[in-house]
C-alpha positions in Angstrom: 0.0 0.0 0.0 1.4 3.7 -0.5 0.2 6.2 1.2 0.9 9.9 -0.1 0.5 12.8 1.2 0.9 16.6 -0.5 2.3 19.9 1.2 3.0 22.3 -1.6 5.3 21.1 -3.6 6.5 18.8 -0.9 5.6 15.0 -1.7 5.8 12.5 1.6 4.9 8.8 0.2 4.4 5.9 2.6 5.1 2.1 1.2 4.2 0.1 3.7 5.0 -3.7 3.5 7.0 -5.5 0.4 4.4 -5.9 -2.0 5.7 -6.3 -5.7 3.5 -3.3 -6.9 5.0 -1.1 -4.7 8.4 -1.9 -6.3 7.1 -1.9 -9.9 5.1 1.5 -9.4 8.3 3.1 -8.1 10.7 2.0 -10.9 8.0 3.4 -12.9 7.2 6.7 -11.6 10.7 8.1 -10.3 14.0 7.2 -11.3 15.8 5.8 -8.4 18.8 4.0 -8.9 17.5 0.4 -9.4 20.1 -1.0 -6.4 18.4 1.5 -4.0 15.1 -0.3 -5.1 16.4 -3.8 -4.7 17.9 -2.5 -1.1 14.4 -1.8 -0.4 13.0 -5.4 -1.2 15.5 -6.9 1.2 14.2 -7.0 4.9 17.1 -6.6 6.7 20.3 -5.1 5.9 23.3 -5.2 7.6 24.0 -1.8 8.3 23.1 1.4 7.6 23.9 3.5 4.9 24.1 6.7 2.9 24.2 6.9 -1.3 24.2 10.2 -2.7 23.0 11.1 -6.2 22.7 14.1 -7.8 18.8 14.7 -8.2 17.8 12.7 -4.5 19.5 10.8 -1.4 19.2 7.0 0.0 19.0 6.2 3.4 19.2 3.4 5.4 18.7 4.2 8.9 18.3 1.3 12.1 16.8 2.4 14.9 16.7 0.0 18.7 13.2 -1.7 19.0 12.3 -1.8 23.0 9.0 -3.9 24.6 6.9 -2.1 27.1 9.3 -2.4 30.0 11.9 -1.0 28.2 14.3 -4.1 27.1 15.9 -3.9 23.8 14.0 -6.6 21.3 15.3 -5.9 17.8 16.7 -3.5 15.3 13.8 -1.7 13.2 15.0 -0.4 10.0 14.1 2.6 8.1 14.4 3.0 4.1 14.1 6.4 3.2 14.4 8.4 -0.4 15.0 12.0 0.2 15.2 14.5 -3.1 14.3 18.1 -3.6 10.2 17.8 -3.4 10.1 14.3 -1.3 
């Protein structure tokens, strides 16, 4: 599912879960480097990361995952495409 949402000319989309479409509609309507994409299909990567392209960034950002008392449970991970309007 993508969620977007509009500000201006500021453009936040929202791909939640790793559902083929998501991939194919992004191929389609930007043009993101296609390793960023496949980056984004995997569920885990082992670190974090930073590519830089002229026209947008890539991110790859891992944040601790706690459970209600406060214990550390997991590393969440956080894939995020940032350009001039998104």
């Amino acid at each position: 599912m993508i969620e977007t949402i509009k500000l201006g000319t500021l453009r936040w989309s929202i791909f939640s879960g790793r559902q083929k479409k998501n991939y194919r509609v992004c191929r389609i309507i930007t043009t993101f480097h296609p390793l960023d994409i496949e980056d984004c299909k995997s569920p885990v990567n082992l670190r974090p990361k930073i590519d830089l392209y002229q026209d947008y960034h890539f991110l790859i950002l891992h944040f601790p995952s706690m459970d209600s008392y406060g214990t550390f449970v997991e590393t969440k991970e956080v894939k995020v495409f940032w350009g001039k309007d998104f």
